[in-house]
C-alpha positions as a printed NumPy array, in Angstrom:
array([[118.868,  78.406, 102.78 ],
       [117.157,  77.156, 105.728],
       [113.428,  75.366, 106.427],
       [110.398,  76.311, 108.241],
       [109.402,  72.568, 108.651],
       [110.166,  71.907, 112.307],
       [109.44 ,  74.392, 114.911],
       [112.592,  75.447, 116.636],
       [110.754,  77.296, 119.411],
       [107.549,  75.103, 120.655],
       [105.472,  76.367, 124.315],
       [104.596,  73.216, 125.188],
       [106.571,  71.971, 127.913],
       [104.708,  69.762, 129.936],
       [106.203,  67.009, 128.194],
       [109.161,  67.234, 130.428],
       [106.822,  67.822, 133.429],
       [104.087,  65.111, 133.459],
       [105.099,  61.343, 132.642],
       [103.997,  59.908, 129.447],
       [100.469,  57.903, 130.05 ],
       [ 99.137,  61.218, 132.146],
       [ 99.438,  63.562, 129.365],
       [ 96.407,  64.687, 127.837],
       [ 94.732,  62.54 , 125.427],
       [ 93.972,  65.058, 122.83 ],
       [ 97.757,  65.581, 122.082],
       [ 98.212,  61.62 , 121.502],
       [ 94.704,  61.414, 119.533],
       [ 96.169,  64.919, 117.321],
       [ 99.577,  62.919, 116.566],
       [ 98.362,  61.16 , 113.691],
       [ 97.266,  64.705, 112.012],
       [100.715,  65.786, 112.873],
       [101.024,  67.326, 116.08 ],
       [104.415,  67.463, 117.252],
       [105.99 ,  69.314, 120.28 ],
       [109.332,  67.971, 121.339],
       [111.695,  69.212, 124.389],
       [115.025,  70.997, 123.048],
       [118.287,  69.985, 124.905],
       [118.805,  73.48 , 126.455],
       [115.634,  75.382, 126.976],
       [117.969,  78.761, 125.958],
       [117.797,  78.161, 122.743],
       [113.89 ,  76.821, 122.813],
       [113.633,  80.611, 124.737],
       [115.985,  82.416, 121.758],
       [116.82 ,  80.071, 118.929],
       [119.855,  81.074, 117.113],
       [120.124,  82.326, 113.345],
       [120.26 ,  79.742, 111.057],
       [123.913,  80.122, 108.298],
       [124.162,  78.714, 105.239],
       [125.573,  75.506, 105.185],
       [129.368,  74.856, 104.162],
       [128.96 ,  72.798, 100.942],
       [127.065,  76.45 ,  99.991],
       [130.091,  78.359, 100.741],
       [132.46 ,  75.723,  99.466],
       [130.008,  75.409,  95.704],
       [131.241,  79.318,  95.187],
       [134.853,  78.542,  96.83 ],
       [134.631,  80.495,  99.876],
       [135.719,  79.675, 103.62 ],
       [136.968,  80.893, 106.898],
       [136.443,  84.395, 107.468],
       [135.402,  85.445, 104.203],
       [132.102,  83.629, 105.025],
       [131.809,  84.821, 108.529],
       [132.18 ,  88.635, 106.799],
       [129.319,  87.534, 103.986],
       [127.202,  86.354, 106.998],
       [127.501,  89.129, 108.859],
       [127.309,  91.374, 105.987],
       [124.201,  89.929, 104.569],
       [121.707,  90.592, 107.863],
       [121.407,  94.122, 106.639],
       [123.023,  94.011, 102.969],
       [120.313,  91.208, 101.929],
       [117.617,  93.51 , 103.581],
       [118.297,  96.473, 101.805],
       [119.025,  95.492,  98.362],
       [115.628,  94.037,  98.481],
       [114.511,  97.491,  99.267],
       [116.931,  98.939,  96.979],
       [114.234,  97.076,  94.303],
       [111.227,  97.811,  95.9  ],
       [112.29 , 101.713,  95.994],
       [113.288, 102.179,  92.096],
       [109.982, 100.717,  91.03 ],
       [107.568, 102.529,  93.63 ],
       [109.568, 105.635,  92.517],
       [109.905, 105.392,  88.762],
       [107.753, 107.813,  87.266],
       [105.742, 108.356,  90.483],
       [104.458, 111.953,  88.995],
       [102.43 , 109.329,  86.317],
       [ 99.673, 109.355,  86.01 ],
       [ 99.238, 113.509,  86.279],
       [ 96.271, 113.421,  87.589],
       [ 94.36 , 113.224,  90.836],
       [ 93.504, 109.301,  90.877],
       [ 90.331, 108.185,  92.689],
       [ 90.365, 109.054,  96.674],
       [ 93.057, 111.112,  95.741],
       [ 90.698, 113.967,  95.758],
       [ 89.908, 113.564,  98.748],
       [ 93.555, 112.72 , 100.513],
       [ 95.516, 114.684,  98.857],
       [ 93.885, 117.552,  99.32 ],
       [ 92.941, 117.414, 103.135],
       [ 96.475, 116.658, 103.732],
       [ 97.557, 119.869, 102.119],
       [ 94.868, 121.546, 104.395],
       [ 96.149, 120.135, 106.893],
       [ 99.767, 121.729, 106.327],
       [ 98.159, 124.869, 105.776],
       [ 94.991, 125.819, 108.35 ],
       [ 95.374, 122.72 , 110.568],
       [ 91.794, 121.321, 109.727],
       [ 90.237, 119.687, 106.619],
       [ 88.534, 122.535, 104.386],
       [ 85.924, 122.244, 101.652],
       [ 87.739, 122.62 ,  98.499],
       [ 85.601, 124.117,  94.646],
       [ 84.12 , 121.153,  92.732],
       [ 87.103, 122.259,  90.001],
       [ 89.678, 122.081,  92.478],
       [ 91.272, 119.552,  90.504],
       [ 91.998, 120.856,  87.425],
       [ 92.929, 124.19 ,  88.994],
       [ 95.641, 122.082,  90.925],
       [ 97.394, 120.107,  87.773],
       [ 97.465, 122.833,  85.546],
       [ 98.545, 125.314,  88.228],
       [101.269, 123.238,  89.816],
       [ 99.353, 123.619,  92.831],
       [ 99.498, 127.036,  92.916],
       [ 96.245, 127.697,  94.4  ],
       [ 94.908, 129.402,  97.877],
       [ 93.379, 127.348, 100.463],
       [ 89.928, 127.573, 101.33 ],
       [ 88.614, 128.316, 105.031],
       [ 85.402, 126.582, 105.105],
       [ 85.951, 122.936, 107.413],
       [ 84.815, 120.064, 106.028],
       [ 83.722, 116.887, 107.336],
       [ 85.692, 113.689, 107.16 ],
       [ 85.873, 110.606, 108.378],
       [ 89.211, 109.628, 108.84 ],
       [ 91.766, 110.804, 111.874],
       [ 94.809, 113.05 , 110.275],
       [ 98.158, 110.968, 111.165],
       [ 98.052, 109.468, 107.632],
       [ 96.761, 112.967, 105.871],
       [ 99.993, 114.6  , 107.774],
       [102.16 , 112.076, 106.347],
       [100.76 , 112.279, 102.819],
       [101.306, 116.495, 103.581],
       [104.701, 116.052, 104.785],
       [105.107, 115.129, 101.535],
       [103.251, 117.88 ,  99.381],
       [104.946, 120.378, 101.713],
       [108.821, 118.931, 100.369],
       [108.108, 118.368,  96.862],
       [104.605, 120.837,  96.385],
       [101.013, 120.129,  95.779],
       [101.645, 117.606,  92.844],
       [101.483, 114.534,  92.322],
       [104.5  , 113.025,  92.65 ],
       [104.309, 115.453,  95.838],
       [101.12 , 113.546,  97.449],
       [102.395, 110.121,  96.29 ],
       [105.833, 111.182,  97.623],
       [105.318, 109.656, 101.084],
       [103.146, 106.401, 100.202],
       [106.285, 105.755,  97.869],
       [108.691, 106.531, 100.987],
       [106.752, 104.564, 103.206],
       [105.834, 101.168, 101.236],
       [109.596, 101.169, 100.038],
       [110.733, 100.949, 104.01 ],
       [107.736,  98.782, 104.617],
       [109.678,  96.254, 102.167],
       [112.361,  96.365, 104.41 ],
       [110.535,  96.276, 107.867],
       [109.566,  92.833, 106.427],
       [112.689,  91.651, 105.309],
       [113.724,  92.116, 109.179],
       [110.882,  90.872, 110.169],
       [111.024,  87.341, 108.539],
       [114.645,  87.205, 109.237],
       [113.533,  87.321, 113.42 ],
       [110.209,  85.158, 112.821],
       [112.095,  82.509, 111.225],
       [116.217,  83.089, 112.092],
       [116.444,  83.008, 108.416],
       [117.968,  85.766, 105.928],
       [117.213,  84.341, 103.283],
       [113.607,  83.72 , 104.228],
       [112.922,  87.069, 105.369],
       [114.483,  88.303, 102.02 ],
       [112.343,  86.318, 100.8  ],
       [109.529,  87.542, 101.674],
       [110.402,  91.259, 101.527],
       [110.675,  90.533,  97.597],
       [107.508,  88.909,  97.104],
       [106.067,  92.062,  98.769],
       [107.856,  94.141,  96.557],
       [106.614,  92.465,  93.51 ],
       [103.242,  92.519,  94.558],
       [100.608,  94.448,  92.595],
       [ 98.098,  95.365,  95.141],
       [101.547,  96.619,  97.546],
       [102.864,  98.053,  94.331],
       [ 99.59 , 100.67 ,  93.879],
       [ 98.721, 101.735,  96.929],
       [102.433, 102.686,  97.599],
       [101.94 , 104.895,  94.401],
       [ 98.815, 106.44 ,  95.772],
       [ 97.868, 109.251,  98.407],
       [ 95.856, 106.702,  99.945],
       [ 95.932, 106.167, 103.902],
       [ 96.344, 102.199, 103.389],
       [ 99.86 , 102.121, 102.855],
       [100.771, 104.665, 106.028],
       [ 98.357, 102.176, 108.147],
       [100.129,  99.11 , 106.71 ],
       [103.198, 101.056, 107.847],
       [102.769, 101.963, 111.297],
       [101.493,  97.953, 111.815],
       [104.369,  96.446, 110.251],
       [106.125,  98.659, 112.556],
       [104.126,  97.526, 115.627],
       [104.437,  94.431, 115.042],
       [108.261,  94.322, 113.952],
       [109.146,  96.027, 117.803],
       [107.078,  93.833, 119.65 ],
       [108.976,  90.554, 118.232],
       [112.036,  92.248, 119.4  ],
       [110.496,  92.896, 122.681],
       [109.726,  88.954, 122.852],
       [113.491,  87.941, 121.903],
       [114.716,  90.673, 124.724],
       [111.834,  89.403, 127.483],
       [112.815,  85.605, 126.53 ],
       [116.615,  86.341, 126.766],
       [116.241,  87.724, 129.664],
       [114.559,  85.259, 131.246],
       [117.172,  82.667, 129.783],
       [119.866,  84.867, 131.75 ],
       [118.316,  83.758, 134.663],
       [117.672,  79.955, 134.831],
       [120.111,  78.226, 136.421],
       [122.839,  75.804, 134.533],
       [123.746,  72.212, 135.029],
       [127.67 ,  70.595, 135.013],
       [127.118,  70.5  , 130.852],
       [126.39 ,  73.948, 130.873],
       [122.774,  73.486, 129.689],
       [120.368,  75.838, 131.196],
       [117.215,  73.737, 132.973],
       [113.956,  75.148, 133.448],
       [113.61 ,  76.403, 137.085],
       [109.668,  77.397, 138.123],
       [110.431,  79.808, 141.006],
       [113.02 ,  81.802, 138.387],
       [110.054,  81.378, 136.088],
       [107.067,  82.292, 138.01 ],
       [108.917,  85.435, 140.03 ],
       [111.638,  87.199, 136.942],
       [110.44 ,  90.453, 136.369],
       [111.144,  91.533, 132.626],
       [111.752,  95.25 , 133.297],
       [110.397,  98.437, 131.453],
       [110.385,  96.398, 127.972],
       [110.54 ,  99.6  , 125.874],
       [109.842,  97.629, 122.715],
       [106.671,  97.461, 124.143],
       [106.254, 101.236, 124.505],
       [107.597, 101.566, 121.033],
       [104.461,  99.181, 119.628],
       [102.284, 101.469, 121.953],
       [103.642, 104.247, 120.051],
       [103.397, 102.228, 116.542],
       [ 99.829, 100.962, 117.205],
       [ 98.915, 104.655, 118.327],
       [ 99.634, 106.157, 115.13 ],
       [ 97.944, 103.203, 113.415],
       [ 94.919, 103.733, 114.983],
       [ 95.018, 107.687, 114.139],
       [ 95.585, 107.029, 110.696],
       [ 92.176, 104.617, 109.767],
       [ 90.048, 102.943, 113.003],
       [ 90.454,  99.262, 112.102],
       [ 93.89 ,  99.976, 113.541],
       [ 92.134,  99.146, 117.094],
       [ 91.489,  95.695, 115.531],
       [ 95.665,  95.404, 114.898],
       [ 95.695,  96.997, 118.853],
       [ 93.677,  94.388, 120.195],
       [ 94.955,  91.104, 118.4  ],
       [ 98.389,  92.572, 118.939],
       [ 97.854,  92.995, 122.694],
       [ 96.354,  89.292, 123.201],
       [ 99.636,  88.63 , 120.829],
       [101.662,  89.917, 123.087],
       [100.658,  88.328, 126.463],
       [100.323,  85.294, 125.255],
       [103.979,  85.267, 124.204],
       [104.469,  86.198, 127.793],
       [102.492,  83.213, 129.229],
       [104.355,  80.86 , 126.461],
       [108.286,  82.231, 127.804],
       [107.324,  81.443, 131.469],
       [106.067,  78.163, 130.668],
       [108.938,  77.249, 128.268],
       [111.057,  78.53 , 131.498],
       [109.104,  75.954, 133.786],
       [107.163,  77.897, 135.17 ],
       [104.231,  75.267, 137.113],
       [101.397,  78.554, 136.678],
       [102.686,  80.689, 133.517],
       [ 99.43 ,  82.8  , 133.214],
       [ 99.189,  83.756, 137.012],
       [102.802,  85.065, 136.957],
       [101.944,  86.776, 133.723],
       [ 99.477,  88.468, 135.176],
       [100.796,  89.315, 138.52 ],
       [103.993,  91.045, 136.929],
       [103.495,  91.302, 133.02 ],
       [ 99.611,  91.962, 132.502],
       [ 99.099,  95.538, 133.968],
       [102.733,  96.733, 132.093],
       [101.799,  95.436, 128.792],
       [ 98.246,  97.162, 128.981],
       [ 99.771, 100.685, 130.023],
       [102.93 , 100.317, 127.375],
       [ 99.652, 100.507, 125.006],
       [ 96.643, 101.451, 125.877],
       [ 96.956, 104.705, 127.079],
       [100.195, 105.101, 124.843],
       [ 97.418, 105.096, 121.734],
       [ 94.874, 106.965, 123.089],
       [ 97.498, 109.572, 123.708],
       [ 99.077, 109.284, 120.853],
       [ 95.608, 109.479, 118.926],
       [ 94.07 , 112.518, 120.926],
       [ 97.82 , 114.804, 120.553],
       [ 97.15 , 113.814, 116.541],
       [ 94.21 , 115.777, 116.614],
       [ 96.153, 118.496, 118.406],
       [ 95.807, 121.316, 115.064],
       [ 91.979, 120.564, 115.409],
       [ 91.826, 121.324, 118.719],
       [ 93.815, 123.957, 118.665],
       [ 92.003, 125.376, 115.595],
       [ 89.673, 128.473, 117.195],
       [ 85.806, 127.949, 118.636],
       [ 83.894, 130.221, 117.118],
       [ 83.029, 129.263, 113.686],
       [ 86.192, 129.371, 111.786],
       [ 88.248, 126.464, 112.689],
       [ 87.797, 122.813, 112.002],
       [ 84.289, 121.054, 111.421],
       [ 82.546, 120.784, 114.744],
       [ 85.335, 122.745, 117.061],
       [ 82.482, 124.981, 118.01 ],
       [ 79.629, 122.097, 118.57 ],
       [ 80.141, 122.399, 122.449],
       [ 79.687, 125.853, 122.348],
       [ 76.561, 125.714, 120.265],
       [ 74.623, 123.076, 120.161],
       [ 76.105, 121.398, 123.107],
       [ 75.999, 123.69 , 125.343],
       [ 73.143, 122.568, 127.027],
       [ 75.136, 118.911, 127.603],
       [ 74.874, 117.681, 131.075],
       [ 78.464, 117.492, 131.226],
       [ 79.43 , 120.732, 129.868],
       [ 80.679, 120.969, 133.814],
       [ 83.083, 117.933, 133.772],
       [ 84.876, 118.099, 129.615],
       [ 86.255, 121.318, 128.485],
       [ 84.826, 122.58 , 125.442],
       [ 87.292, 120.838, 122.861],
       [ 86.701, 117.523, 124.654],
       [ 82.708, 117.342, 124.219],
       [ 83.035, 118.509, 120.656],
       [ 85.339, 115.92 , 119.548],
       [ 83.503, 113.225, 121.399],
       [ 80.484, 114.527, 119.128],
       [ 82.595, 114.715, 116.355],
       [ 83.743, 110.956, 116.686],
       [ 80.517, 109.319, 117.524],
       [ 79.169, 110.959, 114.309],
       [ 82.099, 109.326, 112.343],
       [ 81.327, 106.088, 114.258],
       [ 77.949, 106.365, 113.353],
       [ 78.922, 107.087, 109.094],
       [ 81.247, 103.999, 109.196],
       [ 78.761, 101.675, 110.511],
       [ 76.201, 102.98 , 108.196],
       [ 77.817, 103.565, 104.997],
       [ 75.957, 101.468, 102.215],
       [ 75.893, 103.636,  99.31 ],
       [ 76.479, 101.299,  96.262],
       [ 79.973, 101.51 ,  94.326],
       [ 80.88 ,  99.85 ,  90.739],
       [ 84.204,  98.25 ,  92.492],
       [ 82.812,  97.406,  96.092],
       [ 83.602,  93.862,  96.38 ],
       [ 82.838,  91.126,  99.903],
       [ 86.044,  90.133, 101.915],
       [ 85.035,  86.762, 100.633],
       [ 86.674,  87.289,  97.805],
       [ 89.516,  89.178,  98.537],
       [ 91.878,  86.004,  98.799],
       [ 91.351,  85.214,  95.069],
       [ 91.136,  88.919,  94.395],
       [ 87.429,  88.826,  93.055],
       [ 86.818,  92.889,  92.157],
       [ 90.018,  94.653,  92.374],
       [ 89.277,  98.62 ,  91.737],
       [ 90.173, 100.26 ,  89.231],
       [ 91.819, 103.705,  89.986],
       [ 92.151, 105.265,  86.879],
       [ 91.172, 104.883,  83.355],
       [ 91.59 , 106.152,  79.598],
       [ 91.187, 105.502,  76.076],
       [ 94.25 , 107.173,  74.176],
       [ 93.794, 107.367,  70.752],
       [ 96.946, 106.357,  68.53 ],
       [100.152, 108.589,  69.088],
       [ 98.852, 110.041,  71.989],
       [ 99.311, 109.608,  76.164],
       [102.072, 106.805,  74.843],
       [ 99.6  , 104.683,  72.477],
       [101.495, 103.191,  69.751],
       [100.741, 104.706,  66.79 ],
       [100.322, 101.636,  64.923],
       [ 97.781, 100.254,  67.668],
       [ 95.12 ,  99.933,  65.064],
       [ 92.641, 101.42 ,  67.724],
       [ 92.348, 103.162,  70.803],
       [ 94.291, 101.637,  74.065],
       [ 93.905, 101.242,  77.194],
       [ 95.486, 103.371,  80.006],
       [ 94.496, 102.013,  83.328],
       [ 95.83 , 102.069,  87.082],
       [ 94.238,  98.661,  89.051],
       [ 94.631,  97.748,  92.306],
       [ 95.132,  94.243,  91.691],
       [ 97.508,  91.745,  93.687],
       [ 99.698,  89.982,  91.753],
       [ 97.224,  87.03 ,  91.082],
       [ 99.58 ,  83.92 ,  91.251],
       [101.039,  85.498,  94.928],
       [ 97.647,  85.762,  96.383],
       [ 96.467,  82.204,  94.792],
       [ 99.419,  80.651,  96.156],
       [ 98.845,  82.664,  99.363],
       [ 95.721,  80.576, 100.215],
       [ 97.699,  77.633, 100.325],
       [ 99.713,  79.279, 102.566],
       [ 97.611,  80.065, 104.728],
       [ 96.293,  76.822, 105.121],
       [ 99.652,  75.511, 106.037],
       [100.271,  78.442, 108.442],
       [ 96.904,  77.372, 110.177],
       [ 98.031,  73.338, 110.071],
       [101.632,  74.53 , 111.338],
       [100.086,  76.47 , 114.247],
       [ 97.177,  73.734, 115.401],
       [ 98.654,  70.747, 114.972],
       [102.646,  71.581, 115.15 ],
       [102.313,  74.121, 117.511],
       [104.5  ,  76.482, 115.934],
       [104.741,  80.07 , 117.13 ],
       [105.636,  81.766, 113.988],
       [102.492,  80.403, 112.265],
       [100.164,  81.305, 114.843],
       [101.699,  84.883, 114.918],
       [101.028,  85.487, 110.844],
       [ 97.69 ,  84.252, 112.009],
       [ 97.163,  86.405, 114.419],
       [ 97.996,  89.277, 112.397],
       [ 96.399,  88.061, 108.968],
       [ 93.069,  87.508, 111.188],
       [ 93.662,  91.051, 112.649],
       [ 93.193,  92.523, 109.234],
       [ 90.83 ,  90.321, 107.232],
       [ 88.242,  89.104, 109.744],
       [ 86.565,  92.498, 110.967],
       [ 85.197,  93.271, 107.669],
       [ 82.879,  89.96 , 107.647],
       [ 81.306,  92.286, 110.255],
       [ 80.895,  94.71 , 107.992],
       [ 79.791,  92.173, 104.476],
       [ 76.872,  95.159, 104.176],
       [ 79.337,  98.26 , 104.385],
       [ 80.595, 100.052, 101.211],
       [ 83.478,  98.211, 101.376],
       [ 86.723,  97.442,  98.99 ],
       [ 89.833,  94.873,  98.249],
       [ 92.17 ,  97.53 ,  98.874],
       [ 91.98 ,  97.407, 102.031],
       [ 93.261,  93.992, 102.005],
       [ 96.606,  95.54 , 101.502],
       [ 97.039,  95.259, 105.632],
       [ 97.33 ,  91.806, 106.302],
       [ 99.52 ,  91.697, 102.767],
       [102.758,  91.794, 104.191],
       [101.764,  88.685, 106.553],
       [100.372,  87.01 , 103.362],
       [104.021,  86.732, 102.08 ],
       [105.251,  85.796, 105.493],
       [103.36 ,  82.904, 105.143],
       [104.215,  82.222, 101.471],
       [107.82 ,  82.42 , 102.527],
       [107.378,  79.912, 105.626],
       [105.385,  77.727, 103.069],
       [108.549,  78.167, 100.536],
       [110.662,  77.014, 103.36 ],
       [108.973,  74.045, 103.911],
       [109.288,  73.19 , 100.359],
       [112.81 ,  73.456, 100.037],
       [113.306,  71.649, 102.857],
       [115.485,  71.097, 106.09 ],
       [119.084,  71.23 , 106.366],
       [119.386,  67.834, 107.144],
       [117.506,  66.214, 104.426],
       [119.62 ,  64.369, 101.266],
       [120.975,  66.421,  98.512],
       [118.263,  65.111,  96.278],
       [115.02 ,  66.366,  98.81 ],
       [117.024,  69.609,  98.76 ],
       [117.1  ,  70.188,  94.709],
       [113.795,  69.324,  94.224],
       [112.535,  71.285,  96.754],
       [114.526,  74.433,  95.912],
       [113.328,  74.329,  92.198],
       [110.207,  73.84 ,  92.853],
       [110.042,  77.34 ,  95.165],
       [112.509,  78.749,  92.852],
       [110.177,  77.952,  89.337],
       [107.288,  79.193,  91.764],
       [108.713,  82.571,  92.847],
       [109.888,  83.174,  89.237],
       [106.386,  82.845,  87.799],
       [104.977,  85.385,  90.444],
       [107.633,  87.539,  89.041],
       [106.877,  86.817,  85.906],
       [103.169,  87.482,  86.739],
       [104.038,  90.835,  88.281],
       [105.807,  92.064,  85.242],
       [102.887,  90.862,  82.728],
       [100.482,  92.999,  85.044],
       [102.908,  95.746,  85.188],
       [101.466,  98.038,  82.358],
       [ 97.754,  97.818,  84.621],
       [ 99.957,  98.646,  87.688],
       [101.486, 102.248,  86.518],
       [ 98.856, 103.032,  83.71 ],
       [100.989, 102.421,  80.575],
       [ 99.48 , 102.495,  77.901],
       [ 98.467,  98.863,  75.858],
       [ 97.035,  98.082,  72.802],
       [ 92.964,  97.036,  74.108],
       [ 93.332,  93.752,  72.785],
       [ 96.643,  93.753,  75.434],
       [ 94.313,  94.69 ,  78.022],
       [ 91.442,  92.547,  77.738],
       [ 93.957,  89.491,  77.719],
       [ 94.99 ,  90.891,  80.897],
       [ 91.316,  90.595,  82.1  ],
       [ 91.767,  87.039,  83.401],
       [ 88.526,  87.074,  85.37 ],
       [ 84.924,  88.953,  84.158],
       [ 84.334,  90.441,  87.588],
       [ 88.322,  92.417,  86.723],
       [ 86.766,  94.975,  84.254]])
């Protein structure tokens, strides 16, 4: 086990620069909060910190040394990884097909996605589509009429790449979701292990996504939440390798004394350049995909970016470079914007490629043939083909729905209270009578059969502390890894206060999730403690996570029958009903 109390990797360097009584006065005044940013011995491993191991006494408690441990280290990087997964996979698939039946915005996903496989473009689909679906096996002939939607089609394609292996179904639109929240489980795991050099914490927090309700739904729905939490986790997971390649190279460079520790050097610094990166490109790629499956990607795009940069700026300084942001922007500024910028918006416009594509005159997808109608009096019918003017109609009329949409909904709920999980929304809902749809007979009454997307409530309670820790890490420790699950928690959760009038819902929370348990796992770590604290500081500490993680898993299994619509006696379900605003 390792710690997340000291910050192995700090960007402040001008403690080695400037002499003690001219450093600024806010740093010494901050000290008695806790600010701390200390000089390493060789700035390599302040640039790229090694992985932490376990300790010996940890080997030497099961009887193991020499090589056999080297073989269990080496083994566990990926073998700790993907056993996590291995869980998070058999529960997201067990009984996937269950409920039967097309769960709320499944009627809308589901079906544009098959659509999609079929003509290309969304189509309007009978009122008793539905029914005609389940009981056919999805046996039933697409329309031809376009509809209009609101969403861009990567994650629809997705959910239809599905439907297309397995058939119009339901475990055949849930197929992918499963697929992808299962390797989301294990983007994390590799994730944490980076941010913190940790196994065992980036296990960590893989599980605690994996056990988590909210995670747990949405990867059993043909929603587009868990293909955007996906493609972000993705994003973000290639741009931390990016940093460790950019900061290793630059580590390469700086010169080494006669103890062969490297030094920081400001001309290597200040003049490096960090090559084609194609990480970078990769997140470009991610962040596209992102953005064509819901639009609050471009929120992820633009935190990312600044992310990204900054890390830049930090690596020169921690180098010695004298002026980190003007060599960041003379030879890293203008290659991070085109490894994503124009990487997205290329990546968004070839997603619409079966709209455009779709024919002009009437028959293909919902506004194709606006330019050529009425459009085609724009003033710039002479500059933008056709395709181009009617999809720039087509998306400021979606810009103009999601800005507007205020229609009142029985489970719309204010990002306020998405932390404490205020109004979680119910997805589906019946009332089996005794001996039927898996109601015991001897229930005495009718149960309750109900799919809620509802975070596992002790994860997301202990989450807020978390957070606050994260925040305290990154201000006043000036810790890296806490300001980067701040970033991306901030990337996901603060747009919507924009929004507090919107139609808007907790499920869409489920983005910034995965950086929830990041920051439940570096709050863990703290808890257990560093290496070199006494025996004693290290049992307490590891209880005390250990009894917490084991009542969120606890707390995940008592929610379980609400998470997969089991069936439960009512007096079950109401003592499931922890808060009023839940039912």
């Amino acid at each position: 086990m390792t710690s997340t109390a000291s910050s192995t990797d700090s960007t402040d360097t001008r403690q080695d620069q400037v002499p003690h009584d001219q450093r600024h006065t806010w740093r010494q005044k901050l000290r008695r909060f806790g600010y701390a940013a200390g000089p390493a011995d060789d700035v390599r491993d302040r640039l790229v910190p090694p992985y932490t191991r376990p300790g010996s006494r940890l080997w030497a408690f099961f009887g193991l040394r020499g090589p056999v441990t080297d073989r269990i280290a080496r083994w566990s990087d990926w073998g700790g990884p993907l056993l996590v997964t291995l869980l998070a996979g058999v529960l997201r698939f067990w009984n996937l097909g269950s409920p039967k039946a097309v769960i709320f915005d499944e009627t809308y996903y589901a079906k544009d996605a098959w659509a999609l496989i079929n003509r290309g473009f969304e189509v309007n689909w009978d009122k008793n589509a539905n029914g005609l679906i389940l009981n056919s096996g999805g046996d039933v002939p697409v329309p031809t009429d376009p509809s209009y939607v609101v969403h861009p089609p990567v994650g629809k394609y997705v959910i239809g790449a599905g439907e297309w292996l397995f058939g119009f179904t339901p475990f055949g639109w849930r197929f992918m979701t499963a697929l992808l929240g299962t390797l989301s489980v294990l983007l994390l795991c590799r994730i944490g292990r980076r941010l913190f050099r940790s196994t065992f914490l980036g296990c960590l927090a893989g599980a605690l996504m994996a056990v988590d309700g909210l995670a747990f739904v949405m990867s059993r729905t043909a929603l587009l939440d868990s293909v955007l939490v996906f493609f972000v986790l993705a994003a973000f997971g290639c741009l931390l390798v990016d940093r460790d390649r950019a900061r290793a190279r630059l580590a390469a460079a700086l010169p080494v004394d006669a103890d062969g520790r490297a030094r920081p050097d400001a001309h290597i610094a200040e003049t490096t350049r960090l090559g084609l990166r194609p990480w970078r490109w990769a997140a470009g790629l991610m962040l596209g995909l992102a953005v064509a499956t819901k639009w609050n990607g471009l929120y992820i795009l633009v935190a990312f970016g600044v992310l990204t940069v900054l890390w830049d700026v930090a690596a020169r300084r921690v180098a010695g470079a004298v002026r980190p942001r003007t060599a960041v922007l003379r030879h890293d500024l203008g290659w991070a914007f085109l490894s994503t910028v124009p990487v997205v918006v290329g990546t968004y416009l070839l997603s619409w490629l079966g709209w455009i594509l779709s024919p002009a005159d009437g028959t293909g997808g919902y506004y194709r043939d606006w330019a050529a109608t009425d459009g085609r009096h724009s003033d710039w019918s002479w500059l933008f083909p056709d395709w181009w003017r009617s999809m720039w109609h087509y998306e400021t009329q979606v810009y103009w729905f999601h800005t507007h949409l205020t229609s009142p909904h029985t489970y719309q709920s204010n990002p306020w209270s998405w932390l404490v999980l205020g109004r979680p929304v119910s997805y589906f809902y019946e009332s089996p009578a005794p001996g039927t749809d898996g109601c015991p007979a001897d229930a005495g009454g009718k149960c309750a059969r109900e799919v809620l997307a509802l975070g596992t409530p002790l994860l997301w309670w202990v989450g807020c502390f978390a957070l606050a820790y994260v925040l305290w890490r990154w201000a006043l420790r000036r810790d890296w890894r806490a300001g980067a699950i701040a970033c991306a928690v901030a990337a996901g959760y603060l747009p919507w206060f924009v929004y507090q009038e919107r139609t808007i819902f907790l499920f869409y929370a489920v983005v910034f999730l995965p950086f929830l348990c990041l920051a439940v796992a570096m709050l863990l770590g703290a808890l257990i403690g560093r290496a070199g604290c006494s025996d004693t500081r290290r049992v307490a500490g590891a209880t005390a996570a250990g009894v917490l993680v084991l009542l969120i898993v606890w707390n995940f299994i008592y929610f379980w029958p609400l998470y997969t619509g089991t069936a439960i006696p009512i007096d079950d379900w109401r003592a499931r009903m922890w808060l009023d605003t839940w039912v």
